[in-house]
C-alpha positions as CSV (number, residue, x, y, z in Angstrom):
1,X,-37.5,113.1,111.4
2,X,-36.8,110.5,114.2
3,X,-34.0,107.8,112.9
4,X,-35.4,104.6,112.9
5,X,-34.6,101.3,112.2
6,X,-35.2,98.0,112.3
7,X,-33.5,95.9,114.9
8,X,-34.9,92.5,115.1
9,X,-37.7,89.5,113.9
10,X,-38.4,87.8,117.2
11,X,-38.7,85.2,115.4
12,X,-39.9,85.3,111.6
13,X,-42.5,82.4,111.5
14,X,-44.6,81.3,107.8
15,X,-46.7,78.0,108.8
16,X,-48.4,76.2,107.1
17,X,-51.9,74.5,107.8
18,X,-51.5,71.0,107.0
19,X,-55.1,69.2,105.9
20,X,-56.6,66.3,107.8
21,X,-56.2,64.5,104.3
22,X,-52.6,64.3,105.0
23,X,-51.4,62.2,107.6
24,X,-48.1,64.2,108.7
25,X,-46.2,61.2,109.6
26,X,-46.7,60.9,105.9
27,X,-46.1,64.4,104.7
28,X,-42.5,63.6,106.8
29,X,-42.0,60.6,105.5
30,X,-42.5,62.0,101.5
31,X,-40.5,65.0,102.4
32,X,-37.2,64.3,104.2
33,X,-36.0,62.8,100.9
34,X,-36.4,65.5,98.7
35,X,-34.8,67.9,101.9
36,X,-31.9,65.8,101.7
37,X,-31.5,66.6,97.5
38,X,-31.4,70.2,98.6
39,X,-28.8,72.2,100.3
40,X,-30.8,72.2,103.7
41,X,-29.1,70.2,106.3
42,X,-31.5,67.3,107.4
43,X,-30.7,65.9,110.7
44,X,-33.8,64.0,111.4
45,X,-34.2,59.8,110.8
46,X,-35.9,58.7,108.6
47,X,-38.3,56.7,110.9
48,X,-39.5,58.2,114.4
49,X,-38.8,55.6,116.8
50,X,-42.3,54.4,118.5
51,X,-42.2,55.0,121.7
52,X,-41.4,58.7,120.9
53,X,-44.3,61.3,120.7
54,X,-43.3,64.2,119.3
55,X,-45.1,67.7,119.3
56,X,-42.6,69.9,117.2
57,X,-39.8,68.3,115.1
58,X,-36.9,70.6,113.4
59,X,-36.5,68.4,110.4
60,X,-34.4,71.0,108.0
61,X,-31.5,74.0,108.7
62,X,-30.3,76.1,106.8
63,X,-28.4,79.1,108.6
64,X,-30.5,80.3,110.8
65,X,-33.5,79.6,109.4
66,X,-35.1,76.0,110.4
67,X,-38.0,73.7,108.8
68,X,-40.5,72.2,111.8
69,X,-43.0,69.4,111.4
70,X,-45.9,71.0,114.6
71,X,-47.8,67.6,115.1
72,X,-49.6,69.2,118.0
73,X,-50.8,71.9,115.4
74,X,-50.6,69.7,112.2
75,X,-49.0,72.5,110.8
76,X,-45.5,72.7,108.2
77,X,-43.4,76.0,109.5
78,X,-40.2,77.6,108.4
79,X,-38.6,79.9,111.3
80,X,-36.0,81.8,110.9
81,X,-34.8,85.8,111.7
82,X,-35.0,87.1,108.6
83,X,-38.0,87.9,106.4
84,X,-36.6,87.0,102.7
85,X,-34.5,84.2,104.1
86,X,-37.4,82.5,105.6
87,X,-40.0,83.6,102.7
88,X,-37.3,81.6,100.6
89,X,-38.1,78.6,102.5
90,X,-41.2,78.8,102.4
91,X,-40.8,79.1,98.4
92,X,-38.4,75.9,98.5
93,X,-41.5,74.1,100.5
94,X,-44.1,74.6,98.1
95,X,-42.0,73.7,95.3
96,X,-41.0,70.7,97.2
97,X,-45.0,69.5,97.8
98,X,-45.4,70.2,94.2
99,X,-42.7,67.3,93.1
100,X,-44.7,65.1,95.5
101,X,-48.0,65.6,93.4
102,X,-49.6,67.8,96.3
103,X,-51.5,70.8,95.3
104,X,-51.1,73.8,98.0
105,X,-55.1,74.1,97.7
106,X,-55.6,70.4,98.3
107,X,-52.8,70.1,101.1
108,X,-52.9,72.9,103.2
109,X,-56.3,74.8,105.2
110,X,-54.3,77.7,105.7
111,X,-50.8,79.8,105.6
112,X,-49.8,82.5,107.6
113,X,-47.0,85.0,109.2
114,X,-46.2,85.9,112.4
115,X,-43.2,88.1,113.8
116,X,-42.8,90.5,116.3
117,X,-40.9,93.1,114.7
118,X,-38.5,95.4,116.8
119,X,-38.3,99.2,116.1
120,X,-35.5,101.1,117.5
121,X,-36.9,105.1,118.0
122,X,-35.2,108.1,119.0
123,X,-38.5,109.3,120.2
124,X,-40.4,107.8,123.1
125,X,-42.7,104.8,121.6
126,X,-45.6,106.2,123.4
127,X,-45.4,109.7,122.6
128,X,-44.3,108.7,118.7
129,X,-48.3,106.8,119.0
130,X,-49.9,109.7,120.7
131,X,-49.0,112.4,118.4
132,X,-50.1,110.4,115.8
133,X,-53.4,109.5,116.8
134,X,-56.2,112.4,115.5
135,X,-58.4,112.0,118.7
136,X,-59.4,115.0,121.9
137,X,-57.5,113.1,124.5
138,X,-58.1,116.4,126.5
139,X,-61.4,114.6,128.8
140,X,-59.1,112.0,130.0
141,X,-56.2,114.6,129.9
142,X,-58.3,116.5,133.0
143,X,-58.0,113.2,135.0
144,X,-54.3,112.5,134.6
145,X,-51.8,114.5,132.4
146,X,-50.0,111.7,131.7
147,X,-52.9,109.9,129.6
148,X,-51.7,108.4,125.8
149,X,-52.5,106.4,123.4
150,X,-49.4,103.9,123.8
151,X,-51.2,100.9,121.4
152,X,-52.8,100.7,118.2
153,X,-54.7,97.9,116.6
154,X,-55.4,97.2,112.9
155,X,-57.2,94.9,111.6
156,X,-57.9,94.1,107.8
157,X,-62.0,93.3,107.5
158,X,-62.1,90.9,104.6
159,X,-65.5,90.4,102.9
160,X,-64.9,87.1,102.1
161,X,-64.6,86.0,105.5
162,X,-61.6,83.7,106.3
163,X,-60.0,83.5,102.8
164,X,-57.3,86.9,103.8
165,X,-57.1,88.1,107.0
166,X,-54.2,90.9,109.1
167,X,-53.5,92.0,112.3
168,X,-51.2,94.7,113.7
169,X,-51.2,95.2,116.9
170,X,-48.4,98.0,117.9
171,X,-46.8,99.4,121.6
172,X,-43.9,100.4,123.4
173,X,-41.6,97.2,123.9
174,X,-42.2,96.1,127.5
175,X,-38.7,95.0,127.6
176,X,-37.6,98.7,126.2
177,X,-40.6,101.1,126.6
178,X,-38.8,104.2,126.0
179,X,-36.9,103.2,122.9
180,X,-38.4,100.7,120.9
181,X,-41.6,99.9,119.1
182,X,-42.7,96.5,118.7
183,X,-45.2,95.7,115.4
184,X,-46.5,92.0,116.4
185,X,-47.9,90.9,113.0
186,X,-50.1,88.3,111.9
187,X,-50.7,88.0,108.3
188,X,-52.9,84.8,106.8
189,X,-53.6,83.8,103.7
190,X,-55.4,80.4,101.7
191,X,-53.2,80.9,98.6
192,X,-49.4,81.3,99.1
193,X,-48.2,83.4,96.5
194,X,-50.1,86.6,98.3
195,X,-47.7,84.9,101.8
196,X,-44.4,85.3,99.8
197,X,-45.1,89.0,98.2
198,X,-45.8,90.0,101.8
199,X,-43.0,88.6,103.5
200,X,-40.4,90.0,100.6
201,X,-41.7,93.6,100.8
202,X,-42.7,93.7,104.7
203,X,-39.6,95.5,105.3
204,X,-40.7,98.3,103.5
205,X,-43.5,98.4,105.0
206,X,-42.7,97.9,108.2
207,X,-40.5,101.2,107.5
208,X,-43.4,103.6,105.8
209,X,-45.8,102.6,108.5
210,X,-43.4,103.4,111.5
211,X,-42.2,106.8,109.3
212,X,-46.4,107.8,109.5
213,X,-45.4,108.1,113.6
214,X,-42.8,110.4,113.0
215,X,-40.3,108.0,113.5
């Protein structure tokens, strides 16, 4: 079996969709206080000056992991480069609105994950995908010898449209074609206890899925 592993989250991203009901200059002005009675580091004022118009805002640190106010997207985000380290954020957050009286139904439209994840192979990424692939290539084969499969797509169809959705989309790296798989994942959810269990046992995943290749 190909060795494999994991190289990088480029970057690890949970946001969440902040409702029209809440204004988020104040959801920032409820939350920097109860940041500061945590271990984050909160560099931000407490009041935006006036004349500044902001359309991201890093109001939290914490290693390498950051908490952003997106007023362009009305959106809540922890980033970071690590899966459980930024799912613990995300944990920290919702505990957080919770001692403000907000309920995660009432306060947000929608959460979700996105990462690119990086895959070093031993095998070339394109012929790892290939071989895997059950299809007759041998029609397009006739043209060109050199036609693959070097992408996949997966989608999850949820019957209650819009309430669970996920998308895979998996290549070759364009920066490293011939070494490195890259899964770019999006994962959305309305409730965020399914958003945490993903993001603390996507490395596992992550790993099965990219063994099914070969790799």
């Amino acid at each position: 079996m190909d060795n494999m592993k994991i190289l990088s989250y480029e970057p690890y991203h949970i946001g969440i969709k902040i409702s029209p009901a809440l204004p988020m200059q104040v959801l920032r002005t409820k939350l920097l206080p109860k940041l500061r009675e945590t271990d984050y580091t909160v560099d931000a004022q407490d009041t935006l000056a006036s004349n500044v118009k902001m359309e991201n805002e890093v109001i939290a640190t914490k290693g390498d992991t950051r908490i952003e106010l997106n007023y362009s997207l009305t959106a809540l985000n922890t980033v970071g480069n690590n899966p459980l380290d930024t799912t613990s954020s995300f944990e920290l957050l919702v505990s957080l609105l919770d001692k403000l009286g907000f309920e995660m139904k009432g306060v947000s439209t929608s959460i979700d994950i996105m990462t690119n994840v990086s895959v070093k192979t031993e095998t070339d990424p394109t012929k790892l995908i290939s071989d895997s692939v059950k299809c007759d290539l041998s029609p397009w084969k006739e043209l060109n010898q050199n036609t693959n499969v070097n992408g996949l797509k997966i989608d999850l169809i949820d019957d209650e449209f819009g309430k669970e959705s996920l998308r895979i989309l998996v290549g070759p790296s364009s920066l490293s074609p011939t070494s490195q798989l890259v899964f770019s994942i999006r994962y959305l959810h309305l409730e965020p206890e399914p958003i945490v269990s993903f993001g603390k046992s996507l490395e596992s995943k992550i790993t099965k899925f990219a063994q099914s290749f070969g790799a």
